[in-house]
C-alpha positions in Angstrom: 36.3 -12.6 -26.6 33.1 -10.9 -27.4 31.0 -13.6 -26.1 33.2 -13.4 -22.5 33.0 -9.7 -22.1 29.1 -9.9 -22.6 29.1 -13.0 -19.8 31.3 -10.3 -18.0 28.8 -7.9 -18.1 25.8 -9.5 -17.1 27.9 -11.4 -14.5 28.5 -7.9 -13.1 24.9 -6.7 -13.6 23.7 -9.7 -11.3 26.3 -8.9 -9.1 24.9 -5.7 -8.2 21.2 -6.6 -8.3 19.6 -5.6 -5.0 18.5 -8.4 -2.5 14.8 -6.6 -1.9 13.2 -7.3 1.0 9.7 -6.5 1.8 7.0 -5.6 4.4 3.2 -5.0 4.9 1.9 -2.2 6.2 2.0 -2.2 10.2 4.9 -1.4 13.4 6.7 -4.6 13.3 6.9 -5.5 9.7 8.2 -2.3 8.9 11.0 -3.1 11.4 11.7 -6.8 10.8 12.4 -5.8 7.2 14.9 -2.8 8.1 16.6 -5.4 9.8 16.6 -8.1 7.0 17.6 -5.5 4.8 20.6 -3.6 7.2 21.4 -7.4 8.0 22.1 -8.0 3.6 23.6 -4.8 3.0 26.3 -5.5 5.1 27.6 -8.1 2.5 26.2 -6.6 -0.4 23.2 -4.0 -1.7 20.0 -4.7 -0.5 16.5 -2.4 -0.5 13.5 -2.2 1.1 10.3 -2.0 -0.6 8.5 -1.4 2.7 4.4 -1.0 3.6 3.7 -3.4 0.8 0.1 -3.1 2.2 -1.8 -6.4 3.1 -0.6 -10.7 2.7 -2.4 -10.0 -0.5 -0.2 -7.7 -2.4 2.8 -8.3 -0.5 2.3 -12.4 -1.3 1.9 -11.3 -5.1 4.8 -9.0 -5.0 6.5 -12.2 -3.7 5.1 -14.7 -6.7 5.9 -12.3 -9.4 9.7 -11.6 -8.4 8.8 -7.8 -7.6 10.4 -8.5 -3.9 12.6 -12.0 -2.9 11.9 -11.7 1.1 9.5 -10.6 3.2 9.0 -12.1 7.3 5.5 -13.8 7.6 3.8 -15.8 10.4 2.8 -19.8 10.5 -0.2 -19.5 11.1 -1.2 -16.7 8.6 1.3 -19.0 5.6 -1.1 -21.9 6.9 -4.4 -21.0 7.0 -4.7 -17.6 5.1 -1.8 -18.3 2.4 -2.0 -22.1 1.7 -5.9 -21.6 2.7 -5.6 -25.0 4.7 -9.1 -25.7 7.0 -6.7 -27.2 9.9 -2.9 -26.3 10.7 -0.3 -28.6 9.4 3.2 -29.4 10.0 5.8 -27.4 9.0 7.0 -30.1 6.3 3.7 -29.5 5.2 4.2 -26.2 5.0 7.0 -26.3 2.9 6.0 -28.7 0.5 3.0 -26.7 -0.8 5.3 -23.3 -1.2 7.6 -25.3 -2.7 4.9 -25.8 -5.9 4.7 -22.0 -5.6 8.7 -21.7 -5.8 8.8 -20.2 -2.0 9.9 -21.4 0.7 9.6 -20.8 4.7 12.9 -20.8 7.3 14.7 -18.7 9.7 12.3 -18.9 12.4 13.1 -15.4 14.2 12.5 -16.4 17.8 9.4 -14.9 18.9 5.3 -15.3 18.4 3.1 -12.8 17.3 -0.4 -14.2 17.3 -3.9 -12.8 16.5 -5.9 -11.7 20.0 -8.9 -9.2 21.3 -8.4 -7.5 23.7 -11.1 -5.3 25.9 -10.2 -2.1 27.9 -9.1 -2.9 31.6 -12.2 -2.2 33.4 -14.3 -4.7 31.4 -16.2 -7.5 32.8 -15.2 -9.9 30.0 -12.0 -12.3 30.1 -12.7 -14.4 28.0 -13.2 -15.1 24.0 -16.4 -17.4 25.1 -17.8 -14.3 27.4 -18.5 -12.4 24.0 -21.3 -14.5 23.4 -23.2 -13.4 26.7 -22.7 -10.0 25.7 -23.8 -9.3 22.3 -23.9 -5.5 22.6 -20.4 -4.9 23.0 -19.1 -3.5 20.1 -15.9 -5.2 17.9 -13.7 -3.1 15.9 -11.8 -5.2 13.9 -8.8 -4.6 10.7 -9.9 -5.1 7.3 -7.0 -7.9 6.8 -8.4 -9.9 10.2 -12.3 -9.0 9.0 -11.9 -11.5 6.2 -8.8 -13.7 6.5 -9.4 -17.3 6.9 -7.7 -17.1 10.4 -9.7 -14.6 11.4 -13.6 -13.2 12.2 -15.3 -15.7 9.9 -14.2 -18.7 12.0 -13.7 -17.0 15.2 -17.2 -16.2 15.4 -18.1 -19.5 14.0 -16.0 -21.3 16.9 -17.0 -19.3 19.9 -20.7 -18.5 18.4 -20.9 -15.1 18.4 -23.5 -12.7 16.6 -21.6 -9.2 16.6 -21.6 -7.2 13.7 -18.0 -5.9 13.7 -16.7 -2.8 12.5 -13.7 -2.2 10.4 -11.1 -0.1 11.6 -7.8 0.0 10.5 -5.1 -1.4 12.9 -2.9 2.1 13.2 -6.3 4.0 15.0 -8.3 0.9 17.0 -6.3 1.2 20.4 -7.7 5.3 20.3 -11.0 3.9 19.2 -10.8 1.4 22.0 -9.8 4.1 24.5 -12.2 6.7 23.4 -14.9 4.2 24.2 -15.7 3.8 20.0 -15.9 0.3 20.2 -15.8 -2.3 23.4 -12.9 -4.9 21.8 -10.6 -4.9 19.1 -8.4 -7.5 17.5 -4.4 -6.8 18.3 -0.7 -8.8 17.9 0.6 -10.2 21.1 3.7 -8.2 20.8 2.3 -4.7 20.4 3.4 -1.8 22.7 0.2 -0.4 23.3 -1.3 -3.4 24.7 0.5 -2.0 27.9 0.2 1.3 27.4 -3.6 1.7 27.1 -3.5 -0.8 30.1 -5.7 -3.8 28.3 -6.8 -7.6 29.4 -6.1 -9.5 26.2 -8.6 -12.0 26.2 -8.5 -15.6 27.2 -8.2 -17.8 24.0 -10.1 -21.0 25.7 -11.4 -22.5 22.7 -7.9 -22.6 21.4 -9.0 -21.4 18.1 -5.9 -19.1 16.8 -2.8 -21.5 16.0 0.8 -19.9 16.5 2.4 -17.3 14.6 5.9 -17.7 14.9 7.5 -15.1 13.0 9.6 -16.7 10.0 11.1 -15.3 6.5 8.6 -16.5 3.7 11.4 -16.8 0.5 11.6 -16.8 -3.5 13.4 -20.6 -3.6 16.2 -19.0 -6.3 17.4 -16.7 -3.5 20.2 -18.9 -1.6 22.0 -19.4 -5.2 21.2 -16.0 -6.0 22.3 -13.9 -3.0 24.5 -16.6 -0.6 26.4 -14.3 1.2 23.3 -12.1 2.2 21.4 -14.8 2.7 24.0 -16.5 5.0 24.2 -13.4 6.9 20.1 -13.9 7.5 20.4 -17.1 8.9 22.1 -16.2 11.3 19.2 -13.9 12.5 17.4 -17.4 13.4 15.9 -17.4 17.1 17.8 -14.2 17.6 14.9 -12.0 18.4 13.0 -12.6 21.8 9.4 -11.5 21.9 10.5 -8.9 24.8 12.7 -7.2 22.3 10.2 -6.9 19.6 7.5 -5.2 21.9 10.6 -3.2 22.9 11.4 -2.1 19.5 7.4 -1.5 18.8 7.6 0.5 21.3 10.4 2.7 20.2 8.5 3.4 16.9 5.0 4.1 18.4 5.8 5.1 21.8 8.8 7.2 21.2 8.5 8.2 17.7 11.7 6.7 16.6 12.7 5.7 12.7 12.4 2.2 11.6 15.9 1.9 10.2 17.1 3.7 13.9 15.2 1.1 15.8 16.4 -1.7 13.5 20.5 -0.6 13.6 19.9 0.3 17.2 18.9 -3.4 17.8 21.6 -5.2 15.4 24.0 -3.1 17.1 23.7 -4.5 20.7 23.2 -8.0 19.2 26.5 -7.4 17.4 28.1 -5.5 20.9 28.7 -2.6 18.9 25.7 -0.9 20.1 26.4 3.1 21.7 24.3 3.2 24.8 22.6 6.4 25.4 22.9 8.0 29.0 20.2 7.7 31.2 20.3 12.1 30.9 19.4 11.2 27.4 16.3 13.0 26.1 14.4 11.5 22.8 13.4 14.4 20.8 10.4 13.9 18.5 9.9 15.8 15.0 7.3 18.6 15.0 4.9 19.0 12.1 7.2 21.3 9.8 10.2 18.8 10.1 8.3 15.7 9.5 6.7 17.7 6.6 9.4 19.2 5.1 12.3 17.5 6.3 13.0 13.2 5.5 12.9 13.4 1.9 10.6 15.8 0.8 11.6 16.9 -2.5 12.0 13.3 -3.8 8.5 12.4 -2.7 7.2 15.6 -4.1 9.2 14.7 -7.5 7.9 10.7 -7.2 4.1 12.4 -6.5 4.4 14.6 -9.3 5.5 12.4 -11.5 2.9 9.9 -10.5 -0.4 12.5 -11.4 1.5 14.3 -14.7 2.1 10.7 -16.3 -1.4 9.2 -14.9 -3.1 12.1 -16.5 -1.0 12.4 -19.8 -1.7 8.5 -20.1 -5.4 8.9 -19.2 -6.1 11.9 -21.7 -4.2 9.3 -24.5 -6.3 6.7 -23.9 -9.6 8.9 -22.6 -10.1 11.5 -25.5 -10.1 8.8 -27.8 -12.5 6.6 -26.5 -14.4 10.0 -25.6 -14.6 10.7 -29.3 -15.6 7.2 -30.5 -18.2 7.3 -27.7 -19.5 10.5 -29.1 -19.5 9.6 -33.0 -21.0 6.3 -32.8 -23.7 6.1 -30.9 -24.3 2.2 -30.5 -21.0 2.1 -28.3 -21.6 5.2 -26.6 -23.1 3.9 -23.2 -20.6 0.5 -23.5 -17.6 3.1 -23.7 -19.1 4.9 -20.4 -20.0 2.1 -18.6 -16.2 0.3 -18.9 -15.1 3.8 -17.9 -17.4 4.5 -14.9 -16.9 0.5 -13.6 -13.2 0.9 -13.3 -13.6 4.0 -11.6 -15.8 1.8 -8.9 -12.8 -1.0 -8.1 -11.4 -0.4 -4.8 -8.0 1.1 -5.1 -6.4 -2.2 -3.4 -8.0 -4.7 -5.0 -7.0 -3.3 -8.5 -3.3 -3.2 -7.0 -3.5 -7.0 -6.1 -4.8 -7.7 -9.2 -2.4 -5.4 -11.3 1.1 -6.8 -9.0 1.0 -11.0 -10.4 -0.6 -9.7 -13.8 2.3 -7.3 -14.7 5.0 -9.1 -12.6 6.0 -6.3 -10.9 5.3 -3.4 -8.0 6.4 0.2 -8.0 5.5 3.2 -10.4 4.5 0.7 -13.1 1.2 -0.6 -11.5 0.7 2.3 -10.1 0.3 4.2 -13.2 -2.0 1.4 -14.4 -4.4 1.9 -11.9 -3.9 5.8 -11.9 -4.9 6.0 -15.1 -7.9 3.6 -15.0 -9.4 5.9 -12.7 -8.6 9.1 -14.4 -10.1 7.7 -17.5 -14.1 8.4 -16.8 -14.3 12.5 -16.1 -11.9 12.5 -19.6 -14.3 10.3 -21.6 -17.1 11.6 -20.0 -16.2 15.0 -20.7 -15.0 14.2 -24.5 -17.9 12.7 -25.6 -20.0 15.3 -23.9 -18.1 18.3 -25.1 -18.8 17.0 -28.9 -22.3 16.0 -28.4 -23.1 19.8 -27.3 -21.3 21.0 -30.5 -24.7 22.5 -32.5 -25.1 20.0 -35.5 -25.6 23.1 -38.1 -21.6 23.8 -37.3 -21.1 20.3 -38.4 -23.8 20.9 -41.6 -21.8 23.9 -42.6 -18.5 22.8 -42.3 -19.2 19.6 -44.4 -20.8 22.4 -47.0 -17.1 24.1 -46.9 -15.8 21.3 -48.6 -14.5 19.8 -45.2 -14.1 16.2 -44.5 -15.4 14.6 -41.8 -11.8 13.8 -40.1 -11.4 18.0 -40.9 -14.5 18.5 -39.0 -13.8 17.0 -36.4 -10.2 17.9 -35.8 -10.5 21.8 -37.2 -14.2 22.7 -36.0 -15.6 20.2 -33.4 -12.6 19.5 -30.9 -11.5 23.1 -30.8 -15.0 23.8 -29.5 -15.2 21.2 -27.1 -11.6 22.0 -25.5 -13.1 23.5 -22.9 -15.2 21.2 -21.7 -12.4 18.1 -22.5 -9.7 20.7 -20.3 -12.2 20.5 -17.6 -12.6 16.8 -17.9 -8.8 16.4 -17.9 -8.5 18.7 -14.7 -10.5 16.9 -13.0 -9.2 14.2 -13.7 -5.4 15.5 -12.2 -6.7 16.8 -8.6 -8.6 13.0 -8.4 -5.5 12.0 -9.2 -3.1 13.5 -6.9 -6.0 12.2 -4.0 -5.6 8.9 -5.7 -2.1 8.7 -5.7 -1.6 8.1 -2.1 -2.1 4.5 -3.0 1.0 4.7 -4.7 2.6 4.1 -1.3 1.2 0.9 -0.8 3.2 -1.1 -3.4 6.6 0.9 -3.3 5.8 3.3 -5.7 6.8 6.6 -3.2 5.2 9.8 -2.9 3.3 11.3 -0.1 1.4 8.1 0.7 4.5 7.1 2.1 4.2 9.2 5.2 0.5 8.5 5.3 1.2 4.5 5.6 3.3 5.4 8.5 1.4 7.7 10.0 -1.5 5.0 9.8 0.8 2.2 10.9 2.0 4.2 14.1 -1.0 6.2 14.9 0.7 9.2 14.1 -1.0 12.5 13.8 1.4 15.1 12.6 3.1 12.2 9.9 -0.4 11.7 8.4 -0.8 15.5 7.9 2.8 15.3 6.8 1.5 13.5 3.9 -1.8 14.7 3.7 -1.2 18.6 3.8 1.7 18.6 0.9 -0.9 16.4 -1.6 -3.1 18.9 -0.7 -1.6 21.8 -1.6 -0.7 19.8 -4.6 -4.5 19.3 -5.3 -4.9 23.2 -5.4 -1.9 24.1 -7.2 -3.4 21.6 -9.9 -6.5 22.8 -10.0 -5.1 26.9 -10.2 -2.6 25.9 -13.1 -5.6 24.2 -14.8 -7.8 27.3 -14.4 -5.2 29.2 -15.0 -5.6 27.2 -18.9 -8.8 27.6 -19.3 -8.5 31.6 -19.2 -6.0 31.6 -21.8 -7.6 29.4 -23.4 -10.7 31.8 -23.6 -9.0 34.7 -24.1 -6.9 33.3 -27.0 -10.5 32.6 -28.5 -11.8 35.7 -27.6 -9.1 37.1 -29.8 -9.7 34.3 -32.6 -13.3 35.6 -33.0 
């Protein structure tokens, strides 16, 4: 009995595991996986772990079991995932994931390939016409600057010697339009193409392969979710390529919601869809409600949380390697130095690193990476807090009888608290700056509505993010002030 009411209960836990879908961080992923995941939930819970950032940490998050769906392209599973020089069959394809234990199906109906485009009034057409005109100057996304698929061969193929600029995808069309830069690189289905009026130019050398959108799979996931996954397949060759610049559009042109756009859209596929009048006005969100409205208190709590556990785990592991740094001398400057390099790794590439390592995204690699960068002002600040404690203090207190370990505890580290507070609070405003990044693997907090705001181009929902984490940064650094006067006074008093 005991043995078939435990079978009961984890029967029932897998029942109600989520099917978690993910997305990177731009328009139409953000959309194709409200619709995977409105598509699941129908039949059974499902959650979206959405703006996973780039193919590199949403691909890990993949691998490690973090998410169990995210839609991909051919060509970047080809050439930037499977790193293959030439593109390969489909079968292909799928046998090399299958070694990885993903697989690739549900071909959505529609292309998305790789392009540059130019502003309307330019004398270029096509991708060979570059190479005449090496002055015009290429803005290009970070992702396309060094995927396999992308600059490196493109300018190896069509020979040409600019020096591009990175710019992330959200701001190049304004970059492009305020004359920033001559061409940048864009998706074939994105809204703005249109709207800023620009010539996509002429692939003639025929060097980008397709990009049919597809779902990119953990293997385990038919067995593990069938009905939700049924209900997916039937999204196959469903979505047109008009419809998805349609529903681009709705996000970046008229400022709806992802999850509207995506019901809106499985609604008229369905029939069930209410069609607005044509006297029907779109209303968009000023500042205040975009700031204060949509969840604010949970991100504030998920923020929050983030920089009061970063900085509690930082000052665990900082003050002690502050005061070995300080009392032995011979490890001082290797103690500083592991300190000060991971303060130097780029905030992304430790997340990449961090999702296949701990097999997992959200608040757990998050914190990992939070605290590795709070760690240097901490050590930094230990060790030099004890160092400037005058060596007679020491001499006398060792002449009281005191031990060493008394010493340091009862004379040395009440002296340097000052100093270590002032470590440690600088430590929390870097941190609630750093915590944006949070948003990039699932973790919440205001970086949510800064990944939006970047993926739609959308002013008031950076500040949305950017102004509370603010605040938050200066209500940090008052309560930490705030400390350090007590903590003078109560000395003043001590003395």
């Amino acid at each position: 009995m005991l043995v078939l009411a435990c079978a009961g209960i984890l029967s029932s836990a897998h029942a109600e595991e989520p099917l978690r879908v993910g997305s990177k961080r731009f328009t139409e992923s953000y959309i194709l996986g409200e619709i995977l995941t409105q598509t699941a939930a129908r039949v059974g819970p499902a959650e979206h772990k959405q703006g996973l950032g780039n193919t590199a940490i949403v691909l890990g998050a993949l691998r490690s079991g973090a998410i169990d769906v995210y839609p991909e392209y051919l060509g970047t599973i080809d050439l930037e995932i499977l790193k293959n020089a030439q593109p390969t069959s489909l079968d292909a394809m799928r046998a090399a994931l299958r070694s990885l234990g993903l697989g690739v199906a549900v071909p959505l109906g529609f292309s998305n390939g790789y392009a540059l485009a130019v502003r309307g009034d330019a004398s270029v057409r096509r991708l060979s016409d570059l190479a005449a005109h090496p002055d015009i100057k290429i803005g290009l996304s970070h992702e396309f600057l060094g995927r396999a698929d992308g600059w490196p061969g493109l300018a190896r193929r069509y020979g040409l010697a600019q020096q591009p600029r990175g710019l992330d995808h959200g701001i190049a069309y304004e970059a492009l339009a305020q004359r920033q830069v001559d061409a940048i690189d864009i998706y074939s289905t994105d809204a703005k193409i249109r709207q800023y009026g620009l010539r996509v130019l002429d692939d003639d050398k025929q060097y980008f392969p397709r990009y049919d959108a597809v779902l990119l799979y953990r293997l385990d996931v038919p067995q593990r979710f069938p009905q939700a996954w049924h209900a997916i397949e039937k999204l196959e060759g469903t979505i047109k390529a008009d419809d998805m610049i349609a529903m681009n559009a709705a996000a970046e042109l008229d400022g709806q919601s992802f999850a509207s756009i995506a019901k809106s859209w499985l609604g008229r596929v369905d029939g069930t869809a209410v069609h607005p009048t044509n006297s029907a006005i779109i209303v968009r969100d000023g500042l205040l409600t975009k700031t204060f409205g949509n969840g604010f208190m949970n991100l504030a709590r998920q923020h929050l949380l983030l920089v009061v556990l970063a900085v509690l785990l930082g000052s665990v592991a900082g003050i002690p390697l502050g005061i070995v740094a300080a009392l032995v001398p011979r490890l001082r400057q290797a103690v500083l130095a592991v300190a000060g390099v991971l303060q130097t790794v780029p905030s992304l590439a430790l997340l990449a690193i961090l999702i296949p390592l701990l097999g997992r995204i959200g608040t757990v690699p998050a914190l990992v990476a939070l605290c590795a960068y709070a760690l240097l002002p901490i050590v930094r600040n230990t060790c030099t807090g004890l160092l400037q404690v005058p060596s007679g203090l020491r001499t006398a207190a060792m002449a009281l009888g005191l031990t060493r370990r008394q010493s340091l505890v009862e004379v040395e580290l009440p002296l340097a608290m000052p100093t270590i507070l002032a470590g440690v609070k600088t430590a929390a405003v870097m941190s609630v700056g750093t915590a944006t990044i949070a948003a990039f693997i699932g973790a919440g907090g205001f970086g949510e509505r800064i990944t939006t705001g970047l993926a739609l181009n959308d002013n008031d929902m950076l500040l949305a993010g950017a102004i509370p984490a603010a605040l938050l940064a200066l209500l940090t650094q008052a309560a930490f002030e705030l400390c350090e006067r007590l903590l003078a006074q109560r000395r003043r008093y001590s003395d």
